[in-house]
N, C-alpha and C positions, 0 to 999 in steps of 0.2 A: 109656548106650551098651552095645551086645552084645562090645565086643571093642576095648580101647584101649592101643598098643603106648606106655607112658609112655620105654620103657626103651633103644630104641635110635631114631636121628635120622633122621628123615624131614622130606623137603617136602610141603607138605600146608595145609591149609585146614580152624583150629579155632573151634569155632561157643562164642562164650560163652555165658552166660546172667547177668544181674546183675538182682537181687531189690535192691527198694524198700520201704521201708515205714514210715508215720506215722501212730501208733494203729490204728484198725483200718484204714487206706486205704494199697491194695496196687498195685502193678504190677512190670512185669519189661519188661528190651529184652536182643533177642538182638542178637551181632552178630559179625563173623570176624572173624580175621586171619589175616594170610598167610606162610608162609615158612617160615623152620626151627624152630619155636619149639613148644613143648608143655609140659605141665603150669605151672607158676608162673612161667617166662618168658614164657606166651602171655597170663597175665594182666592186666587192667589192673593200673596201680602207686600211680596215684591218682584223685580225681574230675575233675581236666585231660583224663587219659588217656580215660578213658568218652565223653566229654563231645565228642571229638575223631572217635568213631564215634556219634555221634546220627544224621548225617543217612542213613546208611546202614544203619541198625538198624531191626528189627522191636520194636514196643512192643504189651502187651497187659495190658491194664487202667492204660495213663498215656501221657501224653507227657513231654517233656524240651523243653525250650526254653535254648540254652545261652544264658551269660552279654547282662549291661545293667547300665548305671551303677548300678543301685541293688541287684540279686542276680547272684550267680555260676551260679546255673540255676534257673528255675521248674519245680516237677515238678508233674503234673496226674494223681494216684491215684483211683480208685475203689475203694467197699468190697464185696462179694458182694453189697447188693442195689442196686448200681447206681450211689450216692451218691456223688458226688466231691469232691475235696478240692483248692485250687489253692494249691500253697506255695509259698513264696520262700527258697529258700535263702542267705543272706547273704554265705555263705562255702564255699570249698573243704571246708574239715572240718564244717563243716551238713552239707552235699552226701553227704560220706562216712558220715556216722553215719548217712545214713538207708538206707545199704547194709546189707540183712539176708543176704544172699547173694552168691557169685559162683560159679560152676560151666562146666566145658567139660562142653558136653552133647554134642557130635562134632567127630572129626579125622577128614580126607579124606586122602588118601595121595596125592599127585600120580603120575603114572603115569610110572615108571622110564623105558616106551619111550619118554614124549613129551617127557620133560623134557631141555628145549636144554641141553649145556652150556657153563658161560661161559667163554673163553676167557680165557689170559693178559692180561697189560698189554700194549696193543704197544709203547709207550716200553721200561717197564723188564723185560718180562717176568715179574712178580709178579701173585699173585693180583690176582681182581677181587670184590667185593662189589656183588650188586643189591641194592637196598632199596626198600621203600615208603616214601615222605615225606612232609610237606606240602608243597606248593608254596604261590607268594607269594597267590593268590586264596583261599587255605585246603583247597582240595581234595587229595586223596589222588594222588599220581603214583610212577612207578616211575623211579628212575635206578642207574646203574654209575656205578662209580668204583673206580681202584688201590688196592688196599690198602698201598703202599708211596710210590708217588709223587703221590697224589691226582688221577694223570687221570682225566680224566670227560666224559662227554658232554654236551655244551652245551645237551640239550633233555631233556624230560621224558615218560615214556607211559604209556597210560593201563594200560597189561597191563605183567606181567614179561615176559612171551616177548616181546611188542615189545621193549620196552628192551635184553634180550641177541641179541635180531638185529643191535640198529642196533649194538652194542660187540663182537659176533661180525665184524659185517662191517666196521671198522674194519681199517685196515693191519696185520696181525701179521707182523713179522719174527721169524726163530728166535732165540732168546736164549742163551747159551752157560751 
């Protein structure tokens, strides 16, 4: 990276890089995440966490096949002259030992003009929290919710800006 601000909090869009490797047979997947988070909060925390961005990661020199009754992930490495290698990892910490790297290789700064912001609770007037989650089909979704009284919006989307429309535009009363 030419220019990486670690030190004050921004929203923004940090691209990983997580490095694989079993003897000579290599590969790497990149892959984002979104929201407030920089240096070792943006990190994954474990091989779940990785594992959780496959289907939306760029991979080059392997694949990733997450979990089946008999391995917690197949990794599919190549070595520089082309050779590949199909493993089975048994377990979570297999999985993890054959992390030779992790690295943020860029953070995007979301644009100050364009970023919505999120309004109070309208029940209690307390902050609100968006997040990215899983939803029940396993896919990546955006929801709000109080950070005091756990209101929330009953549905899920696929952007953050959606999500704090639909909780912007929600009833706000003035709170005293």
């Amino acid at each position: 990276m030419k220019n990486y601000d670690g030190v004050n909090d921004s929203w923004g869009t940090t691209t990983i890089k997580v490095l694989f490797q079993v003897w000579q047979y290599k590969g790497s997947m990149i892959y984002t995440v979104g929201g407030n988070c920089k240096g070792l909060e943006a990190l994954p925390h474990d091989g779940t966490n990785i594992l959780e961005n496959v289907e939306t990661a760029k991979f080059n020199g392997m694949n990733i096949i997450p979990f089946n009754n008999d391995w917690f992930a197949r990794l599919n490495l190549t070595t520089e002259n082309g050779d590949t290698l199909e493993y089975d990892a048994k377990s979570e910490a297999e999985f993890e030992n054959m992390i030779v790297g992790i690295q943020i290789i860029n953070f995007e700064e979301e644009n100050k003009e364009t970023k919505i912001e999120l309004k109070r609770c309208p029940l209690c007037g307390s902050t609100a929290t968006v997040a990215e989650v899983k939803d029940y089909d396993g896919s990546m979704v955006w929801e709000v919710s109080c950070d005091a009284c756990q209101n929330a919006i009953d549905w899920s989307f696929e952007t953050e800006a959606e999500a704090i429309k639909a909780w912007n535009n929600l009833r706000h009363e003035p709170h005293a």
